[in-house]
N, C-alpha and C positions, 0 to 999 in steps of 0.2 A: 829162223826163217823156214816156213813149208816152201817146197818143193813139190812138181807133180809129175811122178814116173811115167814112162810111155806108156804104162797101161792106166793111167787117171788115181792112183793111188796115189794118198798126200804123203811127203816124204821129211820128218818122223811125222807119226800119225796125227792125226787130232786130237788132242786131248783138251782136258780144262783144265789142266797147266799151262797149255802154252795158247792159249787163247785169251785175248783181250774182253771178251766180251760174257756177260751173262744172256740167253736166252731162255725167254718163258714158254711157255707152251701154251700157246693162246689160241681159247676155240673160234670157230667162228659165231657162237651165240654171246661174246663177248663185248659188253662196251668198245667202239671206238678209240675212247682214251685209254684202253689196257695196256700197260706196259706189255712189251714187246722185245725188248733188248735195253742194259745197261751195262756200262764200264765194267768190270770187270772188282774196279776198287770199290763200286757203290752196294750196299745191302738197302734194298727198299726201308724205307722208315729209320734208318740210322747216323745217326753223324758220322763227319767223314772227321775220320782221328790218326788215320795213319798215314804218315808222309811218306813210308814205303811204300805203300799198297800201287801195284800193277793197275793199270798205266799210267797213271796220273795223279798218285799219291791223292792228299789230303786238297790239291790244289780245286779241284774237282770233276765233275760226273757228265758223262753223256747217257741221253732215255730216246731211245725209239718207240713209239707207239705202234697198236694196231693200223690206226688208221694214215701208216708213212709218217706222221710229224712227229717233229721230233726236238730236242732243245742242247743245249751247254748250260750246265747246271754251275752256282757257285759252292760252295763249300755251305756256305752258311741256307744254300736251300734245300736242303739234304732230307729234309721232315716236312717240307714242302708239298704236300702230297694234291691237293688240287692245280699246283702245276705241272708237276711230274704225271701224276695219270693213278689209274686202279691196278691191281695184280689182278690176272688171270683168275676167273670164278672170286672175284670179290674177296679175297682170304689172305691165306697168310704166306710169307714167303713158300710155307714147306705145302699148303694144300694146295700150291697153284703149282703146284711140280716142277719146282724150281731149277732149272737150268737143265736144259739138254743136256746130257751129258756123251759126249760124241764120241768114251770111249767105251760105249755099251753096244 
């Protein structure tokens, strides 16, 4: 559980351990449908295989887009990629500068 100190610092920090979610770094000369945010357990383009994975194991995935929309994914639509949306600069997880990383 974060916490926020009297001076606005999260208390433990933010990291991408303890956050649920993956953020992209999306420009604004980006498609509309860019992904924007996913679960944490989901990798763009990948079956969802693990029943441990944070937060929602293999059950499935949540996608925020640029343009606010957003879905509940099943398992089985995981490769689904005209539902789910484009990564950031059209590419691959690693050229779309994958996930903020908030303890940088």
């Amino acid at each position: 559980m974060l916490t926020s100190a009297s001076n606005g610092v999260l208390i433990p920090a933010f990291t991408e351990e303890n956050c649920a979610f993956k953020v992209f770094l999306v420009k604004k000369d980006d498609p509309a449908d860019t992904v924007f945010l996913v679960s944490k357990n989901y990798t763009y383009n990948t079956p969802l295989n693990d029943p441990n994975a944070k937060p929602f194991g293999d059950k499935g995935f949540v996608v925020i887009r640029k343009d606010g929309s957003g879905g509940i994914f099943k398992k089985s639509q995981a490769k689904s990629l005209d539902l789910i949306g484009k990564l950031p600069g059209g590419g691959t997880v690693e050229s779309a500068a994958n996930c903020l990383n908030p303890g940088q």
